[in-house]
N, C-alpha and C positions, 0 to 999 in steps of 0.2 A: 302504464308499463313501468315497473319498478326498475331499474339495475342494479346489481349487484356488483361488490367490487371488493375483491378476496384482499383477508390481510397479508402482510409478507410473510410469507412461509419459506420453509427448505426448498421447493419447487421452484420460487423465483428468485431467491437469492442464491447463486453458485460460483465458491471459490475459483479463481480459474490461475492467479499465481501471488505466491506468500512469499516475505522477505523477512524469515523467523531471525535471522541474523540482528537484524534490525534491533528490535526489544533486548537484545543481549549488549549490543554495543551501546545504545543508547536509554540514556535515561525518559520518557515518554511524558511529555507536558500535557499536548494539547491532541487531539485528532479532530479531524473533516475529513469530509467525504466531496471526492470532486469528481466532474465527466472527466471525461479523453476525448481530445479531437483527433480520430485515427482515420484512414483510409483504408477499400474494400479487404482489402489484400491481408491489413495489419489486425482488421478486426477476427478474420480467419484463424489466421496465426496462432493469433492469442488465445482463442479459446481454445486451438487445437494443443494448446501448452507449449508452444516455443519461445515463450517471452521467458527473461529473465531481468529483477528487481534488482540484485546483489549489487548494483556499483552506480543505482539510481540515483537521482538527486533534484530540488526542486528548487527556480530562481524565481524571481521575479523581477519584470522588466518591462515597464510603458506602463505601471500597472496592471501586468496577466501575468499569472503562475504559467511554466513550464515546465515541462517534466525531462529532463538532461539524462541521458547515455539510458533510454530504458532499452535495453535491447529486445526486437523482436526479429525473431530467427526469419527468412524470405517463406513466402509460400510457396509450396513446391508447383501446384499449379498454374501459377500466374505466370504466363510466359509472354514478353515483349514489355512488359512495365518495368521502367528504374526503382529498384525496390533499396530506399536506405534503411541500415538496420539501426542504426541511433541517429537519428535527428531529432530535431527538438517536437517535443508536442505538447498541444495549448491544453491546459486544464481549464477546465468549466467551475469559475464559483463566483457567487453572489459578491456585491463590494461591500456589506458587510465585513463577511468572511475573510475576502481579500486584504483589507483594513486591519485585522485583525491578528491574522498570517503575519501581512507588511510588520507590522509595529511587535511580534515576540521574536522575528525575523533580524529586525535591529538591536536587540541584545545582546550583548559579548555573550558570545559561546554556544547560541542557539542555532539551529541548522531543519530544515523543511527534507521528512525523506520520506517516501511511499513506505506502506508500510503490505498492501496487496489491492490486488486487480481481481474484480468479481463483477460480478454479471448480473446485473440488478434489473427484471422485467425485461431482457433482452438488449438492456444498456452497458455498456463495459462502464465501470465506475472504477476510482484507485481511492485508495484511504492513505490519508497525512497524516503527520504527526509532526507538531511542532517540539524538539527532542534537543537533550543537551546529551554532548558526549560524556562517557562513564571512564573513568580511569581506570587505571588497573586493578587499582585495591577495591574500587568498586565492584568491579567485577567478579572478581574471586569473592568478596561479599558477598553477590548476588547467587553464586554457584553453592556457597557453602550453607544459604539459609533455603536453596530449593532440594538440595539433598537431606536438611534437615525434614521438612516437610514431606520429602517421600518417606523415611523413616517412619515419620511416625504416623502418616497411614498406612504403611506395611502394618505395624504394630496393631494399630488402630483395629483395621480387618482380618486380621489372625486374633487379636481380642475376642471379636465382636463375633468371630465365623467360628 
């Protein structure tokens, strides 16, 4: 008996919450991909899209990454459970990885921030970025060369069409 065993497709991997803010205010080094240690309630939540990334943030401490103020909204059905909406939760990754994180973690100016929450095989995963912040002139940089870019694909396909 042979088994089969499908590659990643659109089917198993589904976004379930994005922190597009994120890529604008910060400059983007490094990314990993890590579990979430959530409970019944929060796993619900989440896919049901009441979480939100926007003020997220990742420590480490004892040697384990934690994921800080991710808010996930209560579920409406869970009745009699203390349900907190930001407490800490442990991220899952290898001490490689960990090691890794730790040591671009300790350089002036760098900072660990989720970047989205997806559903990998029926696993909620979050994606990191080990990220330095962008200043302002950075940032109008950044706005004034992805406007150039839509320009001249507009052009490009009125060319081309």
């Amino acid at each position: 008996m042979r088994l089969h065993f499908p590659q990643k497709s659109a089917q198993f991997l589904a976004m379930v919450v994005d922190n597009r803010r994120a890529r604008f205010e910060y400059e983007l080094l490094d990314t990993f991909t890590a579990g979430i240690v959530l409970l019944g309630w929060e796993v619900k939540s989440v896919r049901a899209g009441t979480a939100n990334l926007k003020s997220a943030w990742v420590t480490i401490r004892d040697d384990e990454a934690f994921l800080e103020n991710f808010s996930v909204s209560p579920w409406r059905f869970a009745h009699g459970i203390v349900q907190e909406q930001n407490r800490s939760r442990k991220l899952l990754l290898k001490k490689n990885e960990l090691r890794k994180i730790s040591q671009k973690f300790n350089e002036t100016g760098h900072t660990i921030i989720p970047l989205k929450v997806f559903s990998d095989r029926g696993f909620l995963k979050c994606e990191l970025a080990v990220a330095r912040g962008r200043k302002k002139h950075e940032k109008r940089q950044v706005l004034k060369e992805r406007s150039e870019k839509k320009i001249a694909r507009q052009v490009m396909k009125n060319f081309n069409g």
